[in-house]
DSSP file (Angstrom, degrees, kcal/mol; ACC not computed):
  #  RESIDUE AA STRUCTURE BP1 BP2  ACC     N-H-->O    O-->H-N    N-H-->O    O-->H-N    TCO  KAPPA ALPHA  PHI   PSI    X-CA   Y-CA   Z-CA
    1    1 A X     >        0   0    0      0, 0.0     4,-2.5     0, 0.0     5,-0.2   0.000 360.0 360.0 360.0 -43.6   70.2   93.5   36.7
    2    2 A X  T  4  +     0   0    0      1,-0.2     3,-0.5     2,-0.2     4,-0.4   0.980 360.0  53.6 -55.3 -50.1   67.0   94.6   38.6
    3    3 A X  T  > S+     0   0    0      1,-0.3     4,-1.7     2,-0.3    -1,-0.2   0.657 112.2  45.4 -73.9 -17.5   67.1   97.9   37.6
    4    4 A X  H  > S+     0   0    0      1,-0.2     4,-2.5     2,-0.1    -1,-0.3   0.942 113.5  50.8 -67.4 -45.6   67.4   96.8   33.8
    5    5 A X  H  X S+     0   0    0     -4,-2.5     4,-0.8    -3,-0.5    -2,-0.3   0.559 110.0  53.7 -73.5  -3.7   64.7   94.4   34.4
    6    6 A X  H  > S+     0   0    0     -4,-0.4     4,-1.8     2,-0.2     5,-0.2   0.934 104.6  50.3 -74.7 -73.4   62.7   97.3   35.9
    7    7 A X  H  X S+     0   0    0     -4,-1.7     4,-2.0     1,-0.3     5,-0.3   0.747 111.0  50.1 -61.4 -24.4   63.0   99.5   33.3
    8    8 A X  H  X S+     0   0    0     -4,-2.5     4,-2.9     2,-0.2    -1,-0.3   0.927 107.2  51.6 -83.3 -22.7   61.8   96.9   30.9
    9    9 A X  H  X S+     0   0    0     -4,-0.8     4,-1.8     2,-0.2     5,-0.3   0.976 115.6  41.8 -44.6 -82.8   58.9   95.9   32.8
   10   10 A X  H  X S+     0   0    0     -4,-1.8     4,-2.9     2,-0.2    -1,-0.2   0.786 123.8  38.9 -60.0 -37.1   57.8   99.8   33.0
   11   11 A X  H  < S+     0   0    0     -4,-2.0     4,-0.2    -5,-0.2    -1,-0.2   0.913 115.3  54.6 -87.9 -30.2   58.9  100.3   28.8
   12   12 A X  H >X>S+     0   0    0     -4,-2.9     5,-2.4    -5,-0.3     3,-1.2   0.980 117.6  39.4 -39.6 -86.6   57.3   96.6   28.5
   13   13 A X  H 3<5S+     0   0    0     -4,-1.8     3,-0.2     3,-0.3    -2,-0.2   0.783 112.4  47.2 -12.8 -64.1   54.0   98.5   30.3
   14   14 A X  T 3<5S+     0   0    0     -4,-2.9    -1,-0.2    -5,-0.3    -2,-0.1   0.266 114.1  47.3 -98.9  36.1   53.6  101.8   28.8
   15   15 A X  T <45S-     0   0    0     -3,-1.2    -1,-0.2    -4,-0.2    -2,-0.2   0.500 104.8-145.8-132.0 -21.0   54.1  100.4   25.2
   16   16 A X  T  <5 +     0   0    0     -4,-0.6     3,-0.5    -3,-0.2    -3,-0.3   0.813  49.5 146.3-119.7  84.0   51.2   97.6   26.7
   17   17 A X    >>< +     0   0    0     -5,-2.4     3,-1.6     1,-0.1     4,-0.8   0.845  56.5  77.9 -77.6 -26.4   52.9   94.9   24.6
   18   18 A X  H 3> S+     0   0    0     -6,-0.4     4,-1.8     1,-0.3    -1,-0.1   0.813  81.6  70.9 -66.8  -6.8   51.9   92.6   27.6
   19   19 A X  H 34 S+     0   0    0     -3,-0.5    -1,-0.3     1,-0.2    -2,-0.1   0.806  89.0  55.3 -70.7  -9.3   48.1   92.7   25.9
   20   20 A X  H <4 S+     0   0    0     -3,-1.6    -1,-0.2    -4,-0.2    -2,-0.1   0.929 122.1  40.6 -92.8 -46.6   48.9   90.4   22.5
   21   21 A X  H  < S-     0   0    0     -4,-0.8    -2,-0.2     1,-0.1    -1,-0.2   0.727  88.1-139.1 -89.5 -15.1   50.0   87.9   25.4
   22   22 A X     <  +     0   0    0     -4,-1.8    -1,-0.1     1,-0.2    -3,-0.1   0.136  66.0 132.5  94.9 -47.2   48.0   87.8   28.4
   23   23 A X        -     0   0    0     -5,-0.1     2,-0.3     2,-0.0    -1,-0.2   0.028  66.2-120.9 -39.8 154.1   51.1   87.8   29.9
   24   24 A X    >>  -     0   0    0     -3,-0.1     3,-1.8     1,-0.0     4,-1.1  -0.854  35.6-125.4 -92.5 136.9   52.0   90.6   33.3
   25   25 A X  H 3> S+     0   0    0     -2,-0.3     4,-1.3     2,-0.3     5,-0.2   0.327 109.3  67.3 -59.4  -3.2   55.0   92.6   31.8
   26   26 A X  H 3> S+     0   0    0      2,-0.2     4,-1.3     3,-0.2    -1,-0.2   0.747  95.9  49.9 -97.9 -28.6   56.8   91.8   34.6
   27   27 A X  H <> S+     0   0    0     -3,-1.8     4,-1.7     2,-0.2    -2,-0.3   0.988 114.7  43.9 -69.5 -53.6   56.8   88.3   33.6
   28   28 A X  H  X S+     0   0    0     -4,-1.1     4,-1.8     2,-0.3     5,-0.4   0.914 111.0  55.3 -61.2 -64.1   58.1   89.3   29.8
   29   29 A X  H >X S+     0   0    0     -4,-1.3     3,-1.8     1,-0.3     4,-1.7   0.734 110.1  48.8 -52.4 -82.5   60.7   91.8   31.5
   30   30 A X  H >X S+     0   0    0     -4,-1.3     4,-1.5     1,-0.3     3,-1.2   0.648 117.2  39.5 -31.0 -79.5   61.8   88.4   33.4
   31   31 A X  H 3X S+     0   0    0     -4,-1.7     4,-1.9     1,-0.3    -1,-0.3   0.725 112.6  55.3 -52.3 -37.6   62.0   86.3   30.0
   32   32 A X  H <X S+     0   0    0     -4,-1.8     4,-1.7    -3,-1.8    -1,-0.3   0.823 106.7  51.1 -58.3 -45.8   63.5   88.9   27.9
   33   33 A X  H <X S+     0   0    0     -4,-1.7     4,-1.6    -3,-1.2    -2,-0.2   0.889 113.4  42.3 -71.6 -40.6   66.2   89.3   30.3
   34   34 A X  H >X S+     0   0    0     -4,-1.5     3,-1.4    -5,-0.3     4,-0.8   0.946 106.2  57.6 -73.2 -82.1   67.1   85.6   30.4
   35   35 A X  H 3X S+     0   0    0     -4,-1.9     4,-1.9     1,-0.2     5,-0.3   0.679 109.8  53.7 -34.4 -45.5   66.8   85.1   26.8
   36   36 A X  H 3X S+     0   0    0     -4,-1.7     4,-2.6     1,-0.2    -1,-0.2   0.915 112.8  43.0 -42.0 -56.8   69.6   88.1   27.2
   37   37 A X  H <X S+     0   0    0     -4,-1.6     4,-3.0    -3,-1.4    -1,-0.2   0.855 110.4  50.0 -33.7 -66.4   71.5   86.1   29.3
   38   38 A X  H  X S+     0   0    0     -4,-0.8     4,-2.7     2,-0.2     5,-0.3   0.866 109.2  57.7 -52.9 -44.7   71.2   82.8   27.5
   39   39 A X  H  X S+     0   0    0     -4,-1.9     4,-2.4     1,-0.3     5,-0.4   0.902 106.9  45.0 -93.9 -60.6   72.2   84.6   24.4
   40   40 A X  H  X S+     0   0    0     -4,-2.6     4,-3.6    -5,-0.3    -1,-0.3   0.928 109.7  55.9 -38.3 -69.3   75.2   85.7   25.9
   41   41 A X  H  X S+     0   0    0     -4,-3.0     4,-8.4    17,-0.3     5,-0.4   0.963 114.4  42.4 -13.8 -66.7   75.9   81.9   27.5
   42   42 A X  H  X S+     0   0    0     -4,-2.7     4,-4.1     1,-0.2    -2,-0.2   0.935 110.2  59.8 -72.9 -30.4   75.7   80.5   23.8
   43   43 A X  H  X S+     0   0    0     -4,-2.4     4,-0.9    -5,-0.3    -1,-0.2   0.946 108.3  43.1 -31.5 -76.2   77.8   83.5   22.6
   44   44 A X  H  X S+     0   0    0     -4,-3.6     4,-1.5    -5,-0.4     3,-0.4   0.936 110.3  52.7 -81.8 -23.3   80.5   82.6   24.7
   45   45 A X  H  X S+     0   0    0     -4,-8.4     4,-1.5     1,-0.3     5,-0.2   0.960 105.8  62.4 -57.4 -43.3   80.5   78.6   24.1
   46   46 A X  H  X S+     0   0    0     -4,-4.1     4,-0.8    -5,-0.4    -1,-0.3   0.573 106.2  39.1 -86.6  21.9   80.6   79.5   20.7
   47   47 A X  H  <>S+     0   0    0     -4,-0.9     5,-4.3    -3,-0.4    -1,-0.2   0.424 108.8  56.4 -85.4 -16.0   83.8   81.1   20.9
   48   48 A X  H  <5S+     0   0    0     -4,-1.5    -2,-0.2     3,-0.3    -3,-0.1   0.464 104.2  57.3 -67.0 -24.9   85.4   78.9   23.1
   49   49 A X  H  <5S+     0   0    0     -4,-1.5    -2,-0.1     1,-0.2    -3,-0.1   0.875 112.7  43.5 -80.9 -65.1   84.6   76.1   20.5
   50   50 A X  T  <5S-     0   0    0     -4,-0.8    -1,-0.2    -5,-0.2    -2,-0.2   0.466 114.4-110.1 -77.6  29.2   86.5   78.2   18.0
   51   51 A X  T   5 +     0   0    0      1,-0.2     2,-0.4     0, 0.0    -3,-0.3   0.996  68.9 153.1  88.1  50.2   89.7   79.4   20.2
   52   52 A X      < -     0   0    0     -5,-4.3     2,-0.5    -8,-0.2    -1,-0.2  -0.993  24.5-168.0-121.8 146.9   87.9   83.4   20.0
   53   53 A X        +     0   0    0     -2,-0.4     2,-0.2     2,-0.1    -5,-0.0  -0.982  33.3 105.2-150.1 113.8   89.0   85.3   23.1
   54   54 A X  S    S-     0   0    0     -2,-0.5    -7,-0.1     2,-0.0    -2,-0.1  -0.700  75.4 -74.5 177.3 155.0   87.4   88.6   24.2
   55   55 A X        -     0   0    0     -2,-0.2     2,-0.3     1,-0.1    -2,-0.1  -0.250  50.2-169.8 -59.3 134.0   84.9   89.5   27.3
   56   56 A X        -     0   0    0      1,-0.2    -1,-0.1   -15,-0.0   -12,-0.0  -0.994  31.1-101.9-118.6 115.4   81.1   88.2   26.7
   57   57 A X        +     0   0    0     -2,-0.3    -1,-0.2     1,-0.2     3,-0.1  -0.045  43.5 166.1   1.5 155.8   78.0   89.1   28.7
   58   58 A X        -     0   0    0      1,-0.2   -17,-0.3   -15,-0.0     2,-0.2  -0.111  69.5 -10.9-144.1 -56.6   77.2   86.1   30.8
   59   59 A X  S    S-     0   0    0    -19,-0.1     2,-0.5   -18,-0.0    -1,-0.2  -0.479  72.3-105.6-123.4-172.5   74.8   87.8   33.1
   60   60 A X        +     0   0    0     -2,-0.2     2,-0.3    -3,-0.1     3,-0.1  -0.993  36.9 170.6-125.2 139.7   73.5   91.5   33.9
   61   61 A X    >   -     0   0    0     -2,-0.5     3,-1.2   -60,-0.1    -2,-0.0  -0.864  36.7-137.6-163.2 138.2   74.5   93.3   37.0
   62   62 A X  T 3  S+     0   0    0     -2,-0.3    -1,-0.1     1,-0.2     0, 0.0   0.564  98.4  65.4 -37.8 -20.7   74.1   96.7   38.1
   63   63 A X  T 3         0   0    0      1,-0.3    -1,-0.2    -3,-0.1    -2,-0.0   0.265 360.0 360.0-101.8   8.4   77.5   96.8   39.4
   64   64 A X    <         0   0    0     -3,-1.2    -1,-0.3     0, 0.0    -2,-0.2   0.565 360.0 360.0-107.9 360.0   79.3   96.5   36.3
């Protein structure tokens, strides 16, 4: 998970998208990565609502 969030923070940076916001890229890396998350979350509810059965994202980690 950091090292994802790293690298989008640095691609976040040398692309400078953080100027349209004001925003530190480190923050956006941060939000971008939860939004990932969440996406994932709502991913697997809706497949649990319909009866759909196969592994979904929930988080990030390095170690997978």
């Amino acid at each position: 998970m950091k090292e994802f969030r790293k690298e989008l923070e640095e691609l976040i940076n040398s692309n400078s998208v953080e100027h349209a916001s004001n925003t530190p890229d480190f923050i956006l890396a941060e939000y971008l990565t939860d939004c990932l998350i969440s996406f994932g979350k709502a991913t697997n509810a809706r497949d649990k609502h319909y009866n759909i059965t196969h592994e979904v994202v929930t988080e990030l980690d390095d170690n997978k």
